[in-house]
VEXBANU-284669 format. One record per residue (C-alpha): residue number from 1; residue in one letter; chain; x, y, z. Coordinates in Angstrom, 2 decimals. Example, Ala and Ser with C-alpha at 12.3 -4.5 7.8 and 13.67 -1.06 7.14 Angstrom:
<pts>
(pt 1,"a","A",(12.30,-4.50,7.80))
(pt 2,"s","A",(13.67,-1.06,7.14))
</pts>
This chain:
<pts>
(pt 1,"x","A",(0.00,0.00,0.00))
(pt 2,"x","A",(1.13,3.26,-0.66))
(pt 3,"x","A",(0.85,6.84,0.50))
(pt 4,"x","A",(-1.13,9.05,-2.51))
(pt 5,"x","A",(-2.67,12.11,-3.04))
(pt 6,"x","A",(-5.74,12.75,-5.72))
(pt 7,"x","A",(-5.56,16.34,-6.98))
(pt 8,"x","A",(-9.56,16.98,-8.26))
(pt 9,"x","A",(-12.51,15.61,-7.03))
(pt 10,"x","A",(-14.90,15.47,-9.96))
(pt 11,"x","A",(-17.14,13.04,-11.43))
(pt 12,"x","A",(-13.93,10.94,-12.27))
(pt 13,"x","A",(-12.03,11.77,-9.60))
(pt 14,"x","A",(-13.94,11.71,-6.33))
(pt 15,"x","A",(-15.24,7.97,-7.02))
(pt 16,"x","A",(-11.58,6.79,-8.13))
(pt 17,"x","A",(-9.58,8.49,-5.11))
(pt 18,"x","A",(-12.32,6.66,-3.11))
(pt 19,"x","A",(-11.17,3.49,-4.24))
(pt 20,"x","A",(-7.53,3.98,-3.34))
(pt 21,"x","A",(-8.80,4.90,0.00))
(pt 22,"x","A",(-10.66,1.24,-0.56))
(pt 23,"x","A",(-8.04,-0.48,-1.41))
(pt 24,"x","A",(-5.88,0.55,1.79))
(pt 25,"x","A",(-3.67,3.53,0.28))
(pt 26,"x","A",(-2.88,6.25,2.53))
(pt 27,"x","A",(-5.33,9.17,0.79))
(pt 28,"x","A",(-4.96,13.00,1.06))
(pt 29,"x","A",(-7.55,14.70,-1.14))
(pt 30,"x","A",(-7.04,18.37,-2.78))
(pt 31,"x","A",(-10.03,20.11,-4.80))
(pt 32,"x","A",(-10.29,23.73,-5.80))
(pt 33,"x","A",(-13.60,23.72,-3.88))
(pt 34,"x","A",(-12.55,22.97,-0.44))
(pt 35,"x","A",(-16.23,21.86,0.75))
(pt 36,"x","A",(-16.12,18.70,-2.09))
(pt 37,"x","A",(-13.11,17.77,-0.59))
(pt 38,"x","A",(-14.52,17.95,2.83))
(pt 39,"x","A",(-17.29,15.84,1.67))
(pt 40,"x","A",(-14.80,13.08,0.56))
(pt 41,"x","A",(-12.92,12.74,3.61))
(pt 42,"x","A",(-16.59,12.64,5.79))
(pt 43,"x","A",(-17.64,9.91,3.28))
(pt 44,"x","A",(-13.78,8.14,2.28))
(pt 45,"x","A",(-11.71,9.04,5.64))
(pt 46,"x","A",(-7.72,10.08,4.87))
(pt 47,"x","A",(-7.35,13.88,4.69))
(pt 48,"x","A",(-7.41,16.71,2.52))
(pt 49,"x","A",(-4.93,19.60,2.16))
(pt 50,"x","A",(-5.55,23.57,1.08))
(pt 51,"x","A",(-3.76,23.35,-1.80))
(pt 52,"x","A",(-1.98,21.22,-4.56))
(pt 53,"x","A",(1.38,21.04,-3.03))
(pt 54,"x","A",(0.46,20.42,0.39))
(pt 55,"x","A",(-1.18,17.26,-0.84))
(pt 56,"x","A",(1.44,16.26,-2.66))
(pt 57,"x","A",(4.38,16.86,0.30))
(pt 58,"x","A",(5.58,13.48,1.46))
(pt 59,"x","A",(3.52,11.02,-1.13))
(pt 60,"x","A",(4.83,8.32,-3.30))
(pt 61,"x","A",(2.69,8.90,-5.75))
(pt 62,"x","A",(0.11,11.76,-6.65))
(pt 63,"x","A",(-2.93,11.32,-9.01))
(pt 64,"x","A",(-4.82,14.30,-10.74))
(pt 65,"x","A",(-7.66,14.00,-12.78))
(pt 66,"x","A",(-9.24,18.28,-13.77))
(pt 67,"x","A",(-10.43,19.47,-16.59))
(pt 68,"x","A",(-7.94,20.37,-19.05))
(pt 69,"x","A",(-4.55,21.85,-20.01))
(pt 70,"x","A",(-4.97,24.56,-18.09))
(pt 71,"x","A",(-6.13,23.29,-15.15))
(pt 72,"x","A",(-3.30,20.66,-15.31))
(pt 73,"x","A",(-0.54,23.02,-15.22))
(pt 74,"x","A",(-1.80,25.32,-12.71))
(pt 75,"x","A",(-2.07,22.31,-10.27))
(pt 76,"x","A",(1.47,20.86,-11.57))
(pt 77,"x","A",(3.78,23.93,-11.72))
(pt 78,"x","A",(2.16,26.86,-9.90))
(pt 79,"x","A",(4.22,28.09,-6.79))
(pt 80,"x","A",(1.53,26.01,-4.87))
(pt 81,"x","A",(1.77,23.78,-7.81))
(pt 82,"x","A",(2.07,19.54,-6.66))
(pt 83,"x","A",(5.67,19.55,-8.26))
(pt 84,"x","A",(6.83,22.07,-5.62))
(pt 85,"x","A",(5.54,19.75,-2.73))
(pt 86,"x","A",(7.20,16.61,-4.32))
(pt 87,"x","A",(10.58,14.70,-3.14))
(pt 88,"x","A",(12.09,13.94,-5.28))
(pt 89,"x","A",(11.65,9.77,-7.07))
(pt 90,"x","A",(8.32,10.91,-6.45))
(pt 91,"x","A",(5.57,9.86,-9.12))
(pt 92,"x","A",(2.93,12.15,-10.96))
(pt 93,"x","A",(-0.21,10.08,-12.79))
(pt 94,"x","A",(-2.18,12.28,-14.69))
(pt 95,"x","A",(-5.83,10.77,-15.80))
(pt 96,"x","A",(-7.41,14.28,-17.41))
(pt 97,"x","A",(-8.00,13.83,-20.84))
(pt 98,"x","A",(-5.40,16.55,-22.18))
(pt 99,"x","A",(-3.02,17.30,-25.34))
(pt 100,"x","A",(0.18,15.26,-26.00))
(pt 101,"x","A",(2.09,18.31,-26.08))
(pt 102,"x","A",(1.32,19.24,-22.02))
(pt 103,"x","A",(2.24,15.54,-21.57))
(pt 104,"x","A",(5.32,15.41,-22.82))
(pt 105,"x","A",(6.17,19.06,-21.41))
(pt 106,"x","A",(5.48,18.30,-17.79))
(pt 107,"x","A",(6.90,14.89,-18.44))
(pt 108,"x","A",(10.19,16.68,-19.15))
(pt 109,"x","A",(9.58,19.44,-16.19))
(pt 110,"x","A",(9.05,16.69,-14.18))
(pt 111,"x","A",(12.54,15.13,-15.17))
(pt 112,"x","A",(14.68,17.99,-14.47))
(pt 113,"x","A",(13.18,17.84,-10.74))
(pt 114,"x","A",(13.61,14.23,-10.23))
(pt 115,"x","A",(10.30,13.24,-10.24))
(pt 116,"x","A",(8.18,10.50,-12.88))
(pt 117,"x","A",(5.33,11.36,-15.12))
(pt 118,"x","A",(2.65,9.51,-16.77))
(pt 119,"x","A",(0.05,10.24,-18.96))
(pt 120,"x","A",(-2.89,8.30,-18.31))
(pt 121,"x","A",(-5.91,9.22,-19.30))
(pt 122,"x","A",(-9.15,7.18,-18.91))
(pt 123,"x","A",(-12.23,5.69,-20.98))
(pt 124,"x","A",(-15.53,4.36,-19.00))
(pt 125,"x","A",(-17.18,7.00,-17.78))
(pt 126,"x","A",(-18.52,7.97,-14.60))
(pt 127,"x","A",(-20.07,4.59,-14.64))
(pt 128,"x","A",(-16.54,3.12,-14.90))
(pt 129,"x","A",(-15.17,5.43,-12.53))
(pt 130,"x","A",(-18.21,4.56,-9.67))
(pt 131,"x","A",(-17.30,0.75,-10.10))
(pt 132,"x","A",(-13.45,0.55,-10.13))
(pt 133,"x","A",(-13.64,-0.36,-13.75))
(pt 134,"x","A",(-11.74,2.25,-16.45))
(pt 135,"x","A",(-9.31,1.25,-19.16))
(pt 136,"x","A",(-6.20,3.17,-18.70))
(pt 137,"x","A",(-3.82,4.17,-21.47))
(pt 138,"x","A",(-0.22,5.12,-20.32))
(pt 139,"x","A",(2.68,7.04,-21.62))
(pt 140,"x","A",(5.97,7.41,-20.11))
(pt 141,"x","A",(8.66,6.05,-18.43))
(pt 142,"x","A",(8.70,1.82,-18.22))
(pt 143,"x","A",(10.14,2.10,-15.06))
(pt 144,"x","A",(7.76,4.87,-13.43))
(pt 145,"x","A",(4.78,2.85,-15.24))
(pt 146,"x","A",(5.27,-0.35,-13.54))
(pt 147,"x","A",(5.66,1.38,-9.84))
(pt 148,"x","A",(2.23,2.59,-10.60))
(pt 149,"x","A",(0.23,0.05,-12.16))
(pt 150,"x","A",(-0.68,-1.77,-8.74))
(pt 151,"x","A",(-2.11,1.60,-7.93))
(pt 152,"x","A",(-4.11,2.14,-10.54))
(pt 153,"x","A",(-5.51,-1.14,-11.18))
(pt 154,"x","A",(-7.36,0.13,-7.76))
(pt 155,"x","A",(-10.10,1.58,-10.34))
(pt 156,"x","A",(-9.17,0.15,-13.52))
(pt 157,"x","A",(-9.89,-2.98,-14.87))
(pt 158,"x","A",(-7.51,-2.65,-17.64))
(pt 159,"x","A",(-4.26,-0.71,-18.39))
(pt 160,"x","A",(-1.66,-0.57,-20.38))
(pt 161,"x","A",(1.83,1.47,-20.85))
(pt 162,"x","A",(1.40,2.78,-24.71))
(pt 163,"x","A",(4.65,3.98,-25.26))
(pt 164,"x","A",(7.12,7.49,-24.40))
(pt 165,"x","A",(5.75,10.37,-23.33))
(pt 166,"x","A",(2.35,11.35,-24.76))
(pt 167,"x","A",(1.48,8.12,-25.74))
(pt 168,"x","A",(-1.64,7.62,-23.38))
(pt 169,"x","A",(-3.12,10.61,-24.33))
(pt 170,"x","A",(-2.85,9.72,-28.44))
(pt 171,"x","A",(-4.49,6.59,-27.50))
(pt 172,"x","A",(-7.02,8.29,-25.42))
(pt 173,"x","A",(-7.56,10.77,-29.08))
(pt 174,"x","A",(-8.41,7.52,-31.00))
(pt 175,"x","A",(-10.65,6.06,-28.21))
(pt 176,"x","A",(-12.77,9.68,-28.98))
(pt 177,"x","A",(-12.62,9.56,-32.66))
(pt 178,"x","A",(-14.09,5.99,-32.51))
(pt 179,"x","A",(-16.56,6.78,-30.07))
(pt 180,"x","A",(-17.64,10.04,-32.43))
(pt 181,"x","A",(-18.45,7.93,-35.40))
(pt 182,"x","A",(-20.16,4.76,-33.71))
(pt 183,"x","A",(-22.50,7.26,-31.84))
(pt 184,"x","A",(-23.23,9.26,-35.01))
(pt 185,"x","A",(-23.67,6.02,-37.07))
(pt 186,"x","A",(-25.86,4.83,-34.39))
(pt 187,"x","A",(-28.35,8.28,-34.08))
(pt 188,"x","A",(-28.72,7.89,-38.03))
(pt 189,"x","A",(-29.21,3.83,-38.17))
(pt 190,"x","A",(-32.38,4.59,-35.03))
(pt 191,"x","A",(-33.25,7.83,-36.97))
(pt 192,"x","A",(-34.12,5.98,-40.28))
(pt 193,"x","A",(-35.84,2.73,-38.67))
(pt 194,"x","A",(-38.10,5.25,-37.37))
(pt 195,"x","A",(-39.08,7.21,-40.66))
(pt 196,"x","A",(-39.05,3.71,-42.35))
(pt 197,"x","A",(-41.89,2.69,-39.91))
(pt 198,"x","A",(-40.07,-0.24,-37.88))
(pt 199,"x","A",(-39.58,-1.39,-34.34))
(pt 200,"x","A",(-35.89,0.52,-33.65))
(pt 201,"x","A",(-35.71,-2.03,-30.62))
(pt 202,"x","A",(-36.32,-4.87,-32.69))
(pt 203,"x","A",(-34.18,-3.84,-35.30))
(pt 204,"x","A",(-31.57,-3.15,-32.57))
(pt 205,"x","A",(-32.37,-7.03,-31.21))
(pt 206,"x","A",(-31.81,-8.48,-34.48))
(pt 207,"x","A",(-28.25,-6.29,-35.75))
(pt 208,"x","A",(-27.01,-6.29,-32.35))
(pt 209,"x","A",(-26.10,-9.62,-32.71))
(pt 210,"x","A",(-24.62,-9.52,-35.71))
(pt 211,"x","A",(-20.92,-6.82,-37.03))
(pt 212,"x","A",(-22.81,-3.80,-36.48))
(pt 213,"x","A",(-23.02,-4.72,-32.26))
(pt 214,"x","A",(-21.22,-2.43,-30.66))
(pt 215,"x","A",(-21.07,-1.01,-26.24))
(pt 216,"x","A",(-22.84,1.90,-27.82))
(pt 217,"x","A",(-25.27,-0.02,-29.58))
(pt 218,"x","A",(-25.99,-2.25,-26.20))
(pt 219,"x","A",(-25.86,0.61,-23.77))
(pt 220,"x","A",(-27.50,3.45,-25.74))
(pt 221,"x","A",(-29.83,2.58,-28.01))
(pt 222,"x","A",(-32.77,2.27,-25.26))
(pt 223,"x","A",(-32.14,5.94,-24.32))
(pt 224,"x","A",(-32.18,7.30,-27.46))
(pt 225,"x","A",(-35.09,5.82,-28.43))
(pt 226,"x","A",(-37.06,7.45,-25.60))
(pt 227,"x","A",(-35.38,10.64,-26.04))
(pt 228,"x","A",(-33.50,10.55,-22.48))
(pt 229,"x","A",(-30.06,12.22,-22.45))
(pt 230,"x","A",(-29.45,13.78,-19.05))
(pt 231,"x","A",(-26.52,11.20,-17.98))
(pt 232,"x","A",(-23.24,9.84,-18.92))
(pt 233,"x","A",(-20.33,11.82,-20.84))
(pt 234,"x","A",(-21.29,15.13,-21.68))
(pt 235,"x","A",(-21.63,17.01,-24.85))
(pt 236,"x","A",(-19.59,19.65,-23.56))
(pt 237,"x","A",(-17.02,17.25,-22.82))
(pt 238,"x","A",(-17.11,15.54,-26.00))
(pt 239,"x","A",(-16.33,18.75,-27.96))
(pt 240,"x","A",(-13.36,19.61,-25.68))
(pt 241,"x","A",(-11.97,15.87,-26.39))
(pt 242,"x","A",(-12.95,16.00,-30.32))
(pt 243,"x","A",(-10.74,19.52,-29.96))
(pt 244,"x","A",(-7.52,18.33,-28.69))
(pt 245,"x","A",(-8.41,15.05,-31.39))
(pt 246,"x","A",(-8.36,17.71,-34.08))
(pt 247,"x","A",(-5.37,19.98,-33.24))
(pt 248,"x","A",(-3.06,17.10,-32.70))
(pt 249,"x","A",(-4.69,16.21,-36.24))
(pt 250,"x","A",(-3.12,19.41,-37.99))
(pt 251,"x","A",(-0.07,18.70,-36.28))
(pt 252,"x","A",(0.67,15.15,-37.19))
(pt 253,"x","A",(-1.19,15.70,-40.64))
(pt 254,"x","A",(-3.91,13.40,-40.19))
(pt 255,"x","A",(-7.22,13.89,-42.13))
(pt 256,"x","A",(-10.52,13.38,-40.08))
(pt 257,"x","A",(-12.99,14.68,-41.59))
(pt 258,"x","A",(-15.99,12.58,-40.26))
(pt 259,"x","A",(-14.44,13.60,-36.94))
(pt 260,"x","A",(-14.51,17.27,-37.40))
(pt 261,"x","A",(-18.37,16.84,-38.74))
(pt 262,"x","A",(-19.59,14.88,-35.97))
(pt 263,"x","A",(-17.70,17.71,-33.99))
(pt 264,"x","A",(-19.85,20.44,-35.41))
(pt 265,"x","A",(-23.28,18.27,-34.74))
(pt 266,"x","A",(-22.72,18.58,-31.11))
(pt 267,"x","A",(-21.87,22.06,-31.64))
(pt 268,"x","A",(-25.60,21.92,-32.53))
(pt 269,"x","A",(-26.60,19.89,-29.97))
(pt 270,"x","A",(-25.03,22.85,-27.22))
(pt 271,"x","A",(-26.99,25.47,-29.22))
(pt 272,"x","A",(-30.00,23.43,-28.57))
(pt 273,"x","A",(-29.35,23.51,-24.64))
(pt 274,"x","A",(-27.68,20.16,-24.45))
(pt 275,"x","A",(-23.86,20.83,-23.39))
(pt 276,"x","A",(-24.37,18.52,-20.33))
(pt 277,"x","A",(-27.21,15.87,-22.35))
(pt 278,"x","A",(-25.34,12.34,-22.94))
(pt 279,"x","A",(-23.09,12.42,-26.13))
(pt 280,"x","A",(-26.00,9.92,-27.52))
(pt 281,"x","A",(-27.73,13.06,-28.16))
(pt 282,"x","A",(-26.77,13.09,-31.54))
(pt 283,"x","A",(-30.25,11.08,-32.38))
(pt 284,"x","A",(-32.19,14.73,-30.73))
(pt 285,"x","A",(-30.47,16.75,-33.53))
(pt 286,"x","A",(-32.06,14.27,-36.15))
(pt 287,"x","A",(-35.07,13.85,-35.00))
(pt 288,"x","A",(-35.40,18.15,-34.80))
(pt 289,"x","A",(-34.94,18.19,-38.30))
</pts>
């Protein structure tokens, strides 16, 4: 068992910290909202600090898991930034869905102090999160990797060092281009069983067992029938993923161009009032037409 801190307590990240604390780590919690926080150690026990590198002073390793690039350096490199609180062998994991580039920049800040970095970003949702079940895609160090892997199998059940630097948060970019296609393939394929007059959930019984099943397919297609959206990975979400997707895109010269459209459907989907509906909202921007 090890002593950890979780730097951001959101959706993700108050359900997986609780599962270190589970698990028998040592916790100590940091949030920007101190009350969440609070709430944690009332539900979790361990302890919570006032700031990033308090949390971080003393522990072996320190998860984060906020909300972008921005939020990831001001937690990593700030004067009350986690890498100032650090000794040094010390080991950063880093689950928020980001760009390559802050990857492999704090993985290389991170260096020059002594400490490890990984990139690690996740795929499964709050659902995932809530039962100690994400896939986890890594980038780094070997070395680092395998000192955290017991750690994080604490909510995973599946992870897996992708390569240098960066290379868990490319893998996490092709998890979200996948995703935007099935879900967009799937609105259409429920959109025109219903102007074609069928059954979409007996369609879905009969194709689901054949290539076109897929977790969407199984898991969504219910909802979207009945027009229900408010859970699961948000729109707003989605677009910030499918945003990072397409600027690594211009830099590495890759074309997506069913990426960028489904991209600008949810843009529709937010001007309809659903930046927090279920990404399986595509189906209410069809169905509006």
């Amino acid at each position: 068992m090890a002593k950890v801190a979780f730097l951001g307590l959101g959706v993700m990240g108050y359900p997986m910290a609780g599962h270190l604390k589970k698990k028998g780590h040592e916790v100590t919690v940091y949030n920007r909202t101190a009350a969440k926080a609070e709430k944690w150690v009332a539900e979790f026990g361990g302890s919570f600090a006032p700031t990033p590198k308090a949390a971080a002073a003393g522990q072996e390793i320190v998860f984060a898991c906020v909300g972008n690039d921005d939020d990831l350096r001001s937690i990593t490199t700030g004067p009350e930034g986690a890498f100032e609180g650090m000794s040094e062998g010390a080991l950063f994991v880093d689950h928020t869905t980001a760009s390559a580039e802050i990857a492999r920049d704090l993985h290389a800040k991170a260096k020059a102090r002594g400490l490890g970095f990984i990139d690690a970003p996740v795929s499964g949702g709050e659902a995932g999160a809530q039962n100690g079940a994400l896939t986890v895609m890594c980038g780094g160090d070997e070395a680092y990797y395998t000192r955290a892997e017991p750690a994080i199998m604490s909510f995973a059940k599946a992870s897996r060092l992708m390569g240098p630097s960066g290379s868990g948060q490319l893998t996490k970019m092709v998890n979200q281009i996948c995703i935007a296609g099935l879900v967009e393939a799937l609105a259409e394929g429920l959109h025109f069983a219903a102007k074609a007059g069928l059954d979409a959930n007996a369609v879905i019984d009969v194709i689901s067992k054949g290539a076109a099943q897929s977790w969407q397919m199984e898991n969504r297609h219910k909802t979207m029938i009945e027009g229900k959206f408010d859970f699961g990975f948000a729109v707003n979400w989605m677009r910030k993923d499918l945003g990072i997707c397409l600027s690594e895109a211009r830099r590495n010269g890759a074309n997506l161009p069913v990426s960028a459209l489904v991209d600008q459907f949810y843009a529709e989907v937010q001007n309809m009032g659903g930046g927090r509906w279920d990404t399986s909202s595509l189906i209410a921007r069809l169905n509006k037409q």
